[in-house]
N, C-alpha and C positions, 0 to 999 in steps of 0.2 A: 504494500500500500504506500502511494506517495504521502506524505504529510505533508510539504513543502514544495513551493512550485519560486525557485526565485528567478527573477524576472529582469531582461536588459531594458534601457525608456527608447532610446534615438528608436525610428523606425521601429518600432516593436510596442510598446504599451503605448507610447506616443505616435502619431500621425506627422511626425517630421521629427527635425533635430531638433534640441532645445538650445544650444550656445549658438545656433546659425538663426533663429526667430527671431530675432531682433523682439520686438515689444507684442507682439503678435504672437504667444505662448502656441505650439502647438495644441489639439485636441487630444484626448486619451480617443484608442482606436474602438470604436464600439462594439464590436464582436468580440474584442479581446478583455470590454468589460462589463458583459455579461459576463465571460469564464469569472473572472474573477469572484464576481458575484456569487457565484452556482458554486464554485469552488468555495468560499470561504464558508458558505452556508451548511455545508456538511463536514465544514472543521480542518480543511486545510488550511496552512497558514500562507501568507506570502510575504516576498523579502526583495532588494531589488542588488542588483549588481549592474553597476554603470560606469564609463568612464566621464562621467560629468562630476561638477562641483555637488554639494551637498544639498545645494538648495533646489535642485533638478529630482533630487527625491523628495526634498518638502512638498514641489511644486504637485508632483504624479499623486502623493496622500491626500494635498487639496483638492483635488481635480476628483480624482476619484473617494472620494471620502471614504478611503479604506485604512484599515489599523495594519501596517506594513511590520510584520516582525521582527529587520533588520535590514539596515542600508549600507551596504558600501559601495563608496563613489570615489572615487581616482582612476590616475591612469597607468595602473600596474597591470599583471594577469589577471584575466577574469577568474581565472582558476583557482588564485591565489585568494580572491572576493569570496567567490563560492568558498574553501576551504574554512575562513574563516566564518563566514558565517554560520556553519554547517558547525564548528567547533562552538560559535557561541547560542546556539539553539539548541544541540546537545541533541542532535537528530542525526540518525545512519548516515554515511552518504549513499542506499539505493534508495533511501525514502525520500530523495530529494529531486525534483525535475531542472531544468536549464533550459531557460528560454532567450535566445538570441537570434536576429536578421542578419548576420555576419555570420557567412561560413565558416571564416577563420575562426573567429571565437567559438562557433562552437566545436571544430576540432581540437582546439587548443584545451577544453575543458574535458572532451571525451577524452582526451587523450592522457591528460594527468590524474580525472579521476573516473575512469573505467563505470565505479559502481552509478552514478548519476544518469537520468535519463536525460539525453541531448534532445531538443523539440526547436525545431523552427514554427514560427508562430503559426501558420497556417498549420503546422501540428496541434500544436496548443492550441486553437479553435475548435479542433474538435475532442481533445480531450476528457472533455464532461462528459462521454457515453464508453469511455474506457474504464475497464474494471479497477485498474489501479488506481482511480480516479472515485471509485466509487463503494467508501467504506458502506458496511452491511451493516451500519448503526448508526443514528446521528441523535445523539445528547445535547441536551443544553447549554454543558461545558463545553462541548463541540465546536458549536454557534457561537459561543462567547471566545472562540480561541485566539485572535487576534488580538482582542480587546486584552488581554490576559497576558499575551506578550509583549503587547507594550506596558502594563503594569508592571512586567519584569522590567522590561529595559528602565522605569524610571526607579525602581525599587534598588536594580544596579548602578545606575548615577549617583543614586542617596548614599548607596554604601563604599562608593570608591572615596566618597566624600569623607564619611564617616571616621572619624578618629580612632575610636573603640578597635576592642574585638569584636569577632563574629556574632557571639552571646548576645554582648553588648550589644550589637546594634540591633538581634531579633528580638530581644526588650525593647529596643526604641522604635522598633518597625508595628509592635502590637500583633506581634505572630501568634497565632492561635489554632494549636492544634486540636482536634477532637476527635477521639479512636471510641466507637462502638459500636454493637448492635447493628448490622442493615436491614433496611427493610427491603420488600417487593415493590416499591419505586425507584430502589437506588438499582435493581438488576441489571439495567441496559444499560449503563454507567460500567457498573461491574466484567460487563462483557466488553465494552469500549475496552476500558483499558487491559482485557486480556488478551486483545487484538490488534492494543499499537503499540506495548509495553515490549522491550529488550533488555535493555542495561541493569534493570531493577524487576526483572522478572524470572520465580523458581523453575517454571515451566516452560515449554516449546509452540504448544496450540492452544487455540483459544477455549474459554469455556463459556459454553451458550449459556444462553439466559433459561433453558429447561433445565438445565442440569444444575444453576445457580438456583435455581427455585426448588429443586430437590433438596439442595445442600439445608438452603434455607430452614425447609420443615422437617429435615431430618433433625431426630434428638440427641444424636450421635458427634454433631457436628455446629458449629458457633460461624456466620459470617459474619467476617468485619469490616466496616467501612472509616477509612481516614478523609477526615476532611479537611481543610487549610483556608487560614484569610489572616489579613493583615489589612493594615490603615489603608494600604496600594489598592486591596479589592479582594472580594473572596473566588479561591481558585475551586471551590467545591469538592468532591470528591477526587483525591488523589492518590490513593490508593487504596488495599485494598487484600484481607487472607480469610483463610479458611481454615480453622484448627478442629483437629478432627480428635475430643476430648475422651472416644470412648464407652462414655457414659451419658445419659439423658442429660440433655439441656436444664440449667437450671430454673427452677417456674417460683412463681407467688412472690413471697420476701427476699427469698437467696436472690432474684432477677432486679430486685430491685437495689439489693445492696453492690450487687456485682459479686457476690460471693457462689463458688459453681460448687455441685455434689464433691464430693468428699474421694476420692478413689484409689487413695492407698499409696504408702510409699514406693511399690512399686511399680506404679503404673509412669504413663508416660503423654504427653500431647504431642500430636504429628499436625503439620504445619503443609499441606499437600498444594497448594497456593499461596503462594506472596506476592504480591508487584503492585512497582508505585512509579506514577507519573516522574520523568526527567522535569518537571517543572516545578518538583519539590527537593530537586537537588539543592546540595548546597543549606538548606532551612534547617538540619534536624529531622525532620521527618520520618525519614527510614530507622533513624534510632530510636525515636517515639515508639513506633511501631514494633519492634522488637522488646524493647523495653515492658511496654506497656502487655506483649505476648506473656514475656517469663513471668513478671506479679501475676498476673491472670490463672496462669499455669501452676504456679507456684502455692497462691494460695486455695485453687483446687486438689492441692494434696500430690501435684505430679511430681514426679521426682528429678525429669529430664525433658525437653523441648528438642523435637528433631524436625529439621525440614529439610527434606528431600529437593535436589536442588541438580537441575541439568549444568553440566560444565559444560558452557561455549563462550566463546571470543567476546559476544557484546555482551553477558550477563558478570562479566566482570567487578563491576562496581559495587555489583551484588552482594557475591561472594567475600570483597573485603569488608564492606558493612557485619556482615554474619560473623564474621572473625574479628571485628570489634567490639563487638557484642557479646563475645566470650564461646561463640559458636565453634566447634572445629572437627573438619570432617574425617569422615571413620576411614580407619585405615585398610586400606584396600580398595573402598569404595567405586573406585575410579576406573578399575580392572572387573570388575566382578562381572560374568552376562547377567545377572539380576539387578545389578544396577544402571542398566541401560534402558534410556530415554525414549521420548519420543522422536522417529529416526534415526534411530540408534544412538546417541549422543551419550558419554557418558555422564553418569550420574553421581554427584556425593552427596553422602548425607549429613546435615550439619547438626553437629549434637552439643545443647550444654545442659551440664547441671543444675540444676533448680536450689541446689545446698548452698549456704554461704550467702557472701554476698551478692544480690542481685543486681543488675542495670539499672539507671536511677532515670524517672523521666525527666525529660529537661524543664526548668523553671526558669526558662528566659522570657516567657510571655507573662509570667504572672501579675495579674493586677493591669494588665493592659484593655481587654475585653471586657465589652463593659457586663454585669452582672445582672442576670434577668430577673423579674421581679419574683420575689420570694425563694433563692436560690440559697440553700446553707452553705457557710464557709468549709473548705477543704484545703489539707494541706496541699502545699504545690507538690506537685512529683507524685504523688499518691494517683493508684489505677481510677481514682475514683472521683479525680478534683473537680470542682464545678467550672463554668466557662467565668474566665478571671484568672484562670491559672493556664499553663502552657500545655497542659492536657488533659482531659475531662471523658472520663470512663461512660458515661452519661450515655443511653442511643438521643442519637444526635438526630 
């Protein structure tokens, strides 16, 4: 699936040159902004690569009153454009398209980054009716994805600014995380991201919204939904697991307090799903999310937290999260035929102890969110803090 479609302006999104129109700005080409349109609306993003001044991108954002995810404008390689942008969007390079009226540039771009789909615009006109073009889900967050990206980019301006540390500054950003409970509206959210998800993803294929609805009502089994927002905007559901506890779902008071059935020091929770949105990189997030697993885990009486986790190339980020996290995979894992994936891939499984000291949630948001009406005080860090704190056990 493409996610990204970035874009040249001269002859291509524009209807002329812009440094040769004297006062007379070219038009945006009209076919070429419907795609965008039709494209954006099903949650692709777009980004521009140009060799014009800066303001030849302000100009294509006013014009076309789209939320552009990333602009570079000089006159180096385009290749060199695309790379970086692709690095600061934190998107594959096959998920990304290249659109240029210059032959040369688009050999130039095929040629140094292979994975990228090269499209001369009369391609990209008709791209809206091509499968890669056409995710099997379209969420809300989808539709909000541009808007979303520039949230980040000004979120990113704020913190280069920033004097602080990291902490520091997602205290001062009003970061707020909320790990609980999902329900049967959040499922097609749920499948989104088990369809565009890599870097921060256990598994290889997606999981439908039936077999999430199964997971759901199973009493064997707890989905979890992570949600995200700050001052910048709320990014809604970003990630996102499935722990598979064993024993019947907890009901009545235990559901309310957060507190699960009881099952023994030998038992254990498996973790058969994890993944979370690249656009929670960098926040905390993935640690919330782990963190807030083992308390959960923990004070259901498990003794250890295993997630089963395919070893490939992009799920890399993954995997050192888990092993910051005090995770570490079994030995042999990697070799075994039982621990092979889907298409073969292999597999380890990442195991920690539930004994000792546990992962602490993070308390860089606390007291930033504002507090809903009649909501009791919780400590920070605690699985179970209310919204005001940096993470809130809460279904959200």
């Amino acid at each position: 699936m493409i996610k990204c479609v970035i874009w040249d302006i001269d002859n291509t999104l524009l209807d002329g040159i812009y440094l040769e129109s004297g006062q007379q700005r070219p038009g945006v080409d009209p076919e070429l902004a419907g795609v965008l349109g039709e494209l954006a609306g099903r949650g692709i993003v777009h980004a521009l690569a140009s060799k014009n001044p800066p303001e030849a991108a302000d100009y294509v954002a006013r014009t076309t009153r789209l939320d552009f995810a990333a602009a570079e404008c000089g006159w180096g390689r385009k290749s060199d454009a695309v790379r970086r942008i692709i690095g600061d969007l934190g998107i594959a390079p096959d998920a990304v398209a290249f659109v240029d009226d210059d032959l040369f540039e688009r050999a130039e771009v095929a040629a140094a980054i292979p994975e990228v789909m090269v499209l001369a615009p009369e391609d990209a006109a008709e791209a809206a009716s091509w499968p890669e073009f056409s995710p099997p889900v379209v969420t809300d967050e989808a539709r909000r994805r541009g808007a979303m990206y520039a949230q980040r980019r000004r979120r990113q301006e704020e913190a280069r600014a920033f004097a602080g540390s990291r902490d520091e500054f997602l205290r001062h950003a009003g970061t707020w995380v909320r790990v609980g409970p999902a329900g049967p509206a959040d499922l097609p959210r749920l499948h989104e991201l088990s369809v565009r998800t890599h870097q921060f993803n256990s598994g290889a294929e997606p999981v439908s919204e039936a077999v999430l609805g199964e997971l759901l009502a199973s009493p064997r089994h707890q989905v979890i939904a992570v949600r995200l927002s700050d001052r910048f905007g709320d990014d809604g559901i970003v990630g996102a697991a499935v722990a598979e506890t064993g024993e019947a779902a907890e009901t009545g008071e235990a559901a309310e307090t957060g507190e699960a059935a009881g099952t023994g020091e030998s038992a254990s929770w498996s973790v058969p799903v994890l993944m979370m949105s690249c656009r929670a990189l960098g926040r905390g997030v993935i640690d919330a999310l782990l963190a807030w697993l083992c308390q959960r885990a923990a004070r259901a009486g498990a003794a250890e937290l295993r997630v089963p986790c395919l070893v490939t190339e992009r799920n890399v980020p993954l995997r050192i999260a888990l092993t910051g996290a005090g995770f570490r995979a079994g030995a042999g894992a990697r070799d075994s035929d039982e621990a092979a994936g889907a298409g073969g891939a292999p597999q380890a499984v990442f195991t920690r102890r539930l004994s000792g000291k546990l992962p602490v949630l993070p308390d860089w948001a606390a007291g930033r969110a504002p507090e809903p009406p009649g909501s009791a005080e919780a400590e920070p860090g605690s699985a179970d803090a209310e919204p005001g704190s940096s993470v809130t056990g809460e279904p959200a």
